[in-house]
VOBA-1610 file (N, C-alpha, C; in pm, whole numbers, padded with zeros to 5 digits, always signed):
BEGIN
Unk+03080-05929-00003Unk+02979-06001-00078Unk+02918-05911-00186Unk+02911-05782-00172Unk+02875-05686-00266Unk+02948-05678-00386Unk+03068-05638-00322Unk+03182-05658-00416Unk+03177-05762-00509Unk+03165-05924-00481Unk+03165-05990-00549Unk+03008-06025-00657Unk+02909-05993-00559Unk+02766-06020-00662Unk+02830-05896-00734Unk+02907-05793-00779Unk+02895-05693-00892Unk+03043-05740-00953Unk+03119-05794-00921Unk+03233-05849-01035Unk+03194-05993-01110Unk+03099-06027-01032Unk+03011-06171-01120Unk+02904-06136-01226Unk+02827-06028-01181Unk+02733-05910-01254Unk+02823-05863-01364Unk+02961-05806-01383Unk+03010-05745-01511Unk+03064-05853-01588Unk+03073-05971-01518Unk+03149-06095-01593Unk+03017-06145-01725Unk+02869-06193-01567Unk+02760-06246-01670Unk+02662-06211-01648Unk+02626-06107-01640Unk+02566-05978-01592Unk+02398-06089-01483Unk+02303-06086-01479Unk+02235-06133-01399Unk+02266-06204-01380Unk+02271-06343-01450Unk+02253-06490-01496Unk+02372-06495-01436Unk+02507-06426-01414Unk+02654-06481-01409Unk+02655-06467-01209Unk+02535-06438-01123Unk+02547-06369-00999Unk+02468-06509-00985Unk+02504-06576-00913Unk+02455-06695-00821Unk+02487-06678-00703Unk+02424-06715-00635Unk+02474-06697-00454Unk+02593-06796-00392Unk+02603-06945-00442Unk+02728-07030-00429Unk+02862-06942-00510Unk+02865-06855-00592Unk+02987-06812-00687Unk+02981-06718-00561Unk+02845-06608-00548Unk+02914-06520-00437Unk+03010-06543-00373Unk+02970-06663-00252Unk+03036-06727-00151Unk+03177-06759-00171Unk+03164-06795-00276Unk+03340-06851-00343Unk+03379-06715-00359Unk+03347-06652-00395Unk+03414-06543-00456Unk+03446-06424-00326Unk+03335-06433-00268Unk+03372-06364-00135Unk+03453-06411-00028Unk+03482-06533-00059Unk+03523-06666+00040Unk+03470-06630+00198Unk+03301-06660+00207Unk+03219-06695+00283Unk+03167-06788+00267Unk+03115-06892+00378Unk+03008-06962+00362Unk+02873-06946+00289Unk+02812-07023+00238Unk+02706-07008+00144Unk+02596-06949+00298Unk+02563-07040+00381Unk+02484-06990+00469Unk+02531-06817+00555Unk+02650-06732+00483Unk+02671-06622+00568Unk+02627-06542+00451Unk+02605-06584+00314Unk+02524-06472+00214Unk+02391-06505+00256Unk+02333-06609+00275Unk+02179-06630+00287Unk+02177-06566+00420Unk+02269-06519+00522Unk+02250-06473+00666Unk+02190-06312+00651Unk+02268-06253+00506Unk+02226-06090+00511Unk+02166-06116+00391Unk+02153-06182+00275Unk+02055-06177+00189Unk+01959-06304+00159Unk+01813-06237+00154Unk+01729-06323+00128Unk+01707-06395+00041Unk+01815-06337-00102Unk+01744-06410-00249Unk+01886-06295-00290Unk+01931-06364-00457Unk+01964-06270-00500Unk+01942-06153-00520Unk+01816-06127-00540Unk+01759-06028-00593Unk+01755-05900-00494Unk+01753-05963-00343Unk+01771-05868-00248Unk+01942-05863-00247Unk+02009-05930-00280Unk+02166-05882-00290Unk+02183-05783-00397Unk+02135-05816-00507Unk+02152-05711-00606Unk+02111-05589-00608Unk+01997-05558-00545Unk+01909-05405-00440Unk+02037-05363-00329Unk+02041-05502-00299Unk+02164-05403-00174Unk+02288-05337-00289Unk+02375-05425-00367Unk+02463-05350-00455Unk+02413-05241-00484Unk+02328-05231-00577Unk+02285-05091-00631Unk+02263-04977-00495Unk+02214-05009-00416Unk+02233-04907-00282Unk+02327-04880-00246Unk+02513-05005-00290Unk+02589-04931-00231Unk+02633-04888-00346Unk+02640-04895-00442Unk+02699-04841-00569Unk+02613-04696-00593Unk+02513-04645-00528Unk+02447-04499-00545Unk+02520-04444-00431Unk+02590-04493-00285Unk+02646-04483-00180Unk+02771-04408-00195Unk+02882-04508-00283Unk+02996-04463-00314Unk+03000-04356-00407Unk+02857-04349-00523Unk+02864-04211-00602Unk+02814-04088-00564Unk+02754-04111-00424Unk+02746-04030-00336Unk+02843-03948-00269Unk+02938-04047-00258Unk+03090-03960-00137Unk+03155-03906-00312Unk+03154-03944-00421Unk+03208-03922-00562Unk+03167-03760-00541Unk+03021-03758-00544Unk+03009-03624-00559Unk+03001-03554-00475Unk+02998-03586-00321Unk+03051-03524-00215Unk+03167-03443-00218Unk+03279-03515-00253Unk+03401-03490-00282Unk+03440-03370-00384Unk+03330-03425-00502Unk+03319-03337-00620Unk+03218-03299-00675Unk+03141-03184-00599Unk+03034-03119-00617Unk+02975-03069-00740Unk+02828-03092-00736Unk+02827-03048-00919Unk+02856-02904-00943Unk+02834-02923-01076Unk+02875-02805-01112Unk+02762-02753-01212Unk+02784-02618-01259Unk+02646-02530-01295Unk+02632-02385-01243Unk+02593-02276-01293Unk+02569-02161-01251Unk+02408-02167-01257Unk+02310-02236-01299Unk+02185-02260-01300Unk+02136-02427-01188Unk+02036-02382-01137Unk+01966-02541-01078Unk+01957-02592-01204Unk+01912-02614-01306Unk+01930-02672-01397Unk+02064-02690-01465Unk+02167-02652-01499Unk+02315-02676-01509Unk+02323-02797-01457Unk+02323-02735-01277Unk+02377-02899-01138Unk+02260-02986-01193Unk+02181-02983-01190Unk+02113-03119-01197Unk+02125-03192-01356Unk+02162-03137-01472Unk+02198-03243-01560Unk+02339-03262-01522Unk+02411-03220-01462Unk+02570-03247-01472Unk+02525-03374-01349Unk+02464-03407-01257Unk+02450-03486-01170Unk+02388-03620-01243Unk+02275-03560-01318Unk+02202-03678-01390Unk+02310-03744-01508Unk+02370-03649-01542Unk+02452-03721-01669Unk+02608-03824-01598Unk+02625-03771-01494Unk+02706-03830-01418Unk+02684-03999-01377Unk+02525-03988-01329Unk+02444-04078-01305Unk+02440-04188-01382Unk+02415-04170-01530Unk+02407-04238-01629Unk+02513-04277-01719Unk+02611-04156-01699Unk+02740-04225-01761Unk+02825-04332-01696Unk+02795-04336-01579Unk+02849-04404-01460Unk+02840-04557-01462Unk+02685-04539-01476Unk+02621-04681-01526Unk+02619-04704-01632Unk+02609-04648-01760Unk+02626-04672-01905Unk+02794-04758-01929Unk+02855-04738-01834Unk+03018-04737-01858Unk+02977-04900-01844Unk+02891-04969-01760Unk+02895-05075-01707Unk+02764-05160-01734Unk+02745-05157-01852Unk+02616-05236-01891Unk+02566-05357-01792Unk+02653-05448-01816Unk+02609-05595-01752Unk+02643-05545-01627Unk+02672-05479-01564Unk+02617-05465-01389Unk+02502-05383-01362Unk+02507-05286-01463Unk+02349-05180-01451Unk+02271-05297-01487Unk+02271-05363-01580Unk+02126-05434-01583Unk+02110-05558-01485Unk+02223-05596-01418Unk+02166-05719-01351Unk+02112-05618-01228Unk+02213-05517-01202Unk+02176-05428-01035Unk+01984-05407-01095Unk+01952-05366-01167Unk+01820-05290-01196Unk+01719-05438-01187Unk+01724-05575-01229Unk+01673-05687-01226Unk+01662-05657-01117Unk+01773-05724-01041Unk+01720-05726-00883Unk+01674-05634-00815Unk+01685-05530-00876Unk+01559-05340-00787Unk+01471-05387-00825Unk+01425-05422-00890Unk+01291-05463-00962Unk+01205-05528-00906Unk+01280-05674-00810Unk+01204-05741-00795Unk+01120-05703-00675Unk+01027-05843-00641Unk+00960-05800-00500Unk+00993-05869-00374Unk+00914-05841-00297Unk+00972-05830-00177Unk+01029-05748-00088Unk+00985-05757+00078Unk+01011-05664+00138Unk+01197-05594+00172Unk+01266-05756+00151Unk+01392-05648+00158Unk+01423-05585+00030Unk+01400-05572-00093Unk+01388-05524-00196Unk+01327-05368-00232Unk+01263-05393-00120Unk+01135-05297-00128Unk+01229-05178+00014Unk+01256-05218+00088Unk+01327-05193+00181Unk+01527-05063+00113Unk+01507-05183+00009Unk+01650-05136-00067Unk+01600-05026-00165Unk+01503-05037-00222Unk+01433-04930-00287Unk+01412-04790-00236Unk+01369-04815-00117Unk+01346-04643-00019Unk+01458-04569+00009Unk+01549-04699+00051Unk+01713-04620+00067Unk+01768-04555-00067Unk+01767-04603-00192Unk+01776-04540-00304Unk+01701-04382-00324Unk+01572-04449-00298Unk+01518-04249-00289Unk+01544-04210-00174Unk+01574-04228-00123Unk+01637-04153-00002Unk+01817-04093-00066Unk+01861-04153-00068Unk+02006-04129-00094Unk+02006-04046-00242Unk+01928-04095-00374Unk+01866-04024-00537Unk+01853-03904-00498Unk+01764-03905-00409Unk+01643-03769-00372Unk+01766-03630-00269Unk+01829-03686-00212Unk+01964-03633-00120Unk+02062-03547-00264Unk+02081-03661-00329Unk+02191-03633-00407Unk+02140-03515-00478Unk+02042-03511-00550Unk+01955-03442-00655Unk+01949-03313-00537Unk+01920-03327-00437Unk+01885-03181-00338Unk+01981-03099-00355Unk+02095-03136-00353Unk+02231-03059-00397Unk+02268-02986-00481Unk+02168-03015-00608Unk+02194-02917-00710Unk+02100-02801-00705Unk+01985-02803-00592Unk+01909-02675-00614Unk+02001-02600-00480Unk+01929-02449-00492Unk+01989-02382-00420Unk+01886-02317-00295Unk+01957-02301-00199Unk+01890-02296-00053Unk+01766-02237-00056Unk+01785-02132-00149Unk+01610-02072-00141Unk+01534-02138-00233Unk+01560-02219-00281Unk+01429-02279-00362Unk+01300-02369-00323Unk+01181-02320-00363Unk+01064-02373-00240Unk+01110-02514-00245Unk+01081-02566-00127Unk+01113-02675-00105Unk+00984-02779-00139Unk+00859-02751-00137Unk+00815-02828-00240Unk+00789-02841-00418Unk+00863-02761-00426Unk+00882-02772-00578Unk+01005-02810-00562Unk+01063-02826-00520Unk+01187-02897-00514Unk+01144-03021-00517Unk+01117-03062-00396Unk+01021-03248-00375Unk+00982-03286-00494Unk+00861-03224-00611Unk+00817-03231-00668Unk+00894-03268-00778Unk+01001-03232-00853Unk+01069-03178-00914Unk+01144-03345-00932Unk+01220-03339-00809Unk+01280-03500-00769Unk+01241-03552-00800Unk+01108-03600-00739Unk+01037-03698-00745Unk+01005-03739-00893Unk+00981-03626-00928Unk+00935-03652-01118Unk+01048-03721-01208Unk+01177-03686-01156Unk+01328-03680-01208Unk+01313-03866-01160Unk+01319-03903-01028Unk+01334-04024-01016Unk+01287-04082-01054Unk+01114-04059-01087Unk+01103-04170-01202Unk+01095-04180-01357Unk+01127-04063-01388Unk+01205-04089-01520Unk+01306-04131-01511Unk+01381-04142-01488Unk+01516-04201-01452Unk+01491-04374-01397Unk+01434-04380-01324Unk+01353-04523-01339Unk+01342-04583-01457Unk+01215-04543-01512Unk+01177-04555-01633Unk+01287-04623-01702Unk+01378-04498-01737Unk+01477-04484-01848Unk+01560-04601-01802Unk+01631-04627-01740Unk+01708-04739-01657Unk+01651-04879-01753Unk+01499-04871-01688Unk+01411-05007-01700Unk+01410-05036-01864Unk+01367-04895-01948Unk+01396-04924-02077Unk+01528-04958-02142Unk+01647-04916-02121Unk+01733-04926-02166Unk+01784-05058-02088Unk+01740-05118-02020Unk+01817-05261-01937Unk+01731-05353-02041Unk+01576-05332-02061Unk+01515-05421-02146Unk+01510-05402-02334Unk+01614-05303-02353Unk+01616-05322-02453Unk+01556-05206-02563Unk+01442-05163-02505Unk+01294-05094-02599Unk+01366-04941-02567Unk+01483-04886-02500Unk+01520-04743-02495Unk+01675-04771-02545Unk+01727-04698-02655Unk+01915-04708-02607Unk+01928-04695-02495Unk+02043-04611-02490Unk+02134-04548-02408Unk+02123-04428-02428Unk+02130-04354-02540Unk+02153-04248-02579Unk+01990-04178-02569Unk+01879-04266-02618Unk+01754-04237-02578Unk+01712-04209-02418Unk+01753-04342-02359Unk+01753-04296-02206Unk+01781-04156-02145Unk+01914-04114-02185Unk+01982-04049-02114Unk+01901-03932-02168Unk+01887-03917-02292Unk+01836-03769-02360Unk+01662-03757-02274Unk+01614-03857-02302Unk+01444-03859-02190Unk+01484-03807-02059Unk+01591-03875-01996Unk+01625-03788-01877Unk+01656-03629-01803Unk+01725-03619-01965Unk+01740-03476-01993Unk+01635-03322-01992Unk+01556-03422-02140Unk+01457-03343-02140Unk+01382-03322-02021Unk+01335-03434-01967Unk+01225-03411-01838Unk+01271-03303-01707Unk+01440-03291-01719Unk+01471-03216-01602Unk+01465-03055-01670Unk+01490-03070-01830Unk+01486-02922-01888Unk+01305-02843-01856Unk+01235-03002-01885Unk+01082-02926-01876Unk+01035-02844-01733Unk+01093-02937-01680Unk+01051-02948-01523Unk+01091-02804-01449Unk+01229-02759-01529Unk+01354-02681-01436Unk+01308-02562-01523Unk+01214-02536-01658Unk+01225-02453-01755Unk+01190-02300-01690Unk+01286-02159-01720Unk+01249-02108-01648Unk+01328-02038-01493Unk+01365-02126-01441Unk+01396-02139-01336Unk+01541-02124-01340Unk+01600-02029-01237Unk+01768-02032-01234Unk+01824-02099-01125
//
């Protein structure tokens, strides 16, 4: 069902993800998408959770790279964004439905910083205080938020996004090896 709310998402990017096309497309019953999702919008939170999931084992597999904490973490962030840049109409319908409210939404949201916040840990190195590390993340995730939200609505490129992303990890990391 994931699979299919994100090949209906690159076809017509929000608008093209209905929950009856799911069903067809997943060839499930309409009542076995409404069984694990509450609303689209909580299907589309779940995609984006598994689509940060699979770029998870991506860079599992293929660890960043960098001789600086700052190096790994733009090679991770730029990874991040090229990933999704590649795929407009699924980044923006996946980010609609993060957006919205509600508790399974809200639910799909924590697993994201949980799994964001994981991924990003990887590029610092073992001795680094670990709350400036936290700190650090945390600041990164929501610029990266941000940037997402602007560039899905229009008011950021792409190229703006990604560079705001940049900068904030250069300010943040400035200094620091």
């Amino acid at each position: 069902m994931l699979r299919a709310a994100i090949e209906l998402a690159a076809q017509g990017g929000y608008e093209g993800v209905q929950m009856r096309a799911v069903a067809e497309r997943a060839d499930v019953a309409i009542g076995t998408v409404y069984h694990y999702f509450s609303s689209k919008d909580h299907l589309l939170a779940e995609s984006l959770s598994e689509w940060l999931d699979t770029f998870r084992r991506g860079v599992e597999a293929n660890p960043v790279n960098g001789t600086t904490t700052l190096d790994r973490v733009l090679d991770l962030l730029r990874r991040t964004i090229d990933g999704m840049g590649a795929h407009p109409n699924v980044t923006a319908a996946l980010i609609s439905g993060f957006v919205a409210e509600g508790e399974e939404v809200a639910a799909c949201q924590e697993a994201l910083h949980v799994t964001f916040a994981a991924l990003l840990g990887t590029a610092f190195p073992p001795d680094f205080p670990a709350d400036d590390q936290a700190r650090i993340i945390r600041s990164l995730e929501h610029v990266w938020f941000s940037a997402l939200i602007g560039w899905k609505n229009d008011w950021l490129t792409y190229e703006r996004a990604s560079g705001d992303l940049e900068d904030a990890a250069r300010m943040l990391l400035a200094g620091r090896s």
